[in-house]
VEXDREN-2710 file (C-alpha; in Angstrom, 1 decimal):
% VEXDREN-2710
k/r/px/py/pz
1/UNK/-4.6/17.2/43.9
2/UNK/-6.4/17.7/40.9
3/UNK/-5.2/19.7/37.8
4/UNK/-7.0/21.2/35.1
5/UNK/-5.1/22.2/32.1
6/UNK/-7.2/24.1/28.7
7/UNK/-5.9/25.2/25.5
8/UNK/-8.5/27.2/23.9
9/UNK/-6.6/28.8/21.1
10/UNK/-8.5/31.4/18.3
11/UNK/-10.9/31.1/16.4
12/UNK/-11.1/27.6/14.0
13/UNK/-8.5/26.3/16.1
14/UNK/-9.3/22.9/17.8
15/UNK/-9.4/22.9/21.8
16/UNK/-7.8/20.4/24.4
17/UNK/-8.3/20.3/27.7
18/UNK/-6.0/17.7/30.0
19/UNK/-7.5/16.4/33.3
20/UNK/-4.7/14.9/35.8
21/UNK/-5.6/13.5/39.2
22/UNK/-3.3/12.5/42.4
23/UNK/-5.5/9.2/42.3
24/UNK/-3.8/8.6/38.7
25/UNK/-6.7/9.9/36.7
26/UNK/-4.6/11.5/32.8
27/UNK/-7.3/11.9/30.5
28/UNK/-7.2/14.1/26.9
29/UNK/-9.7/15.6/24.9
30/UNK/-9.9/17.5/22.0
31/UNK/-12.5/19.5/20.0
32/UNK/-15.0/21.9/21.3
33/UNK/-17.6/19.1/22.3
34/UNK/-14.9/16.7/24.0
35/UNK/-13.6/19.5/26.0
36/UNK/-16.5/20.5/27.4
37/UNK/-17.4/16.8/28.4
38/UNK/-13.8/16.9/29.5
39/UNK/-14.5/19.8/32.1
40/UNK/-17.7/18.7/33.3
41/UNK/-16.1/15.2/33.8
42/UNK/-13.4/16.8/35.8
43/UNK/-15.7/18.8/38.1
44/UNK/-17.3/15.5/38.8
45/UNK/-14.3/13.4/39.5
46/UNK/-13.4/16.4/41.7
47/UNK/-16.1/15.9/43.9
48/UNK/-16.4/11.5/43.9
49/UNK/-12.4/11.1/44.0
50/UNK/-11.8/8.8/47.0
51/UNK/-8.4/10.2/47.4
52/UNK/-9.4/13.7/47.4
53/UNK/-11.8/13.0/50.2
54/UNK/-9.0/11.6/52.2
55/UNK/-6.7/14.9/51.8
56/UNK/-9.4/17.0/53.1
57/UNK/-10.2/14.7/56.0
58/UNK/-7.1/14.6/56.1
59/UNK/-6.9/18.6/56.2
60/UNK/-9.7/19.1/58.9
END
């Protein structure tokens, strides 16, 4: 499993987003440029994560 978690409060308030990973991936970012690198990051790990690949083999 992979969790996203963002905080994107109003305006001039500083974002976080939290990326948490079965494998034991529990990364933190904050500010608007971190966070996005944050995200994309995540999207990535989503897809390369060896453990992740086993729970949908394991799925199928």
């Amino acid at each position: 499993m992979a969790w996203l978690h963002i905080t994107a409060p109003g305006r001039g308030a500083t974002p976080t987003v939290r990326s948490w990973c079965g494998c034991g991936r529990d990364l933190f970012a904050a500010g608007q440029a971190r966070a996005l690198a944050l995200i994309a990051d995540h999207d990535h790990h989503r897809t390369t994560c060896p453990q992740r690949a086993d729970d949908r083999s394991a799925a199928a």
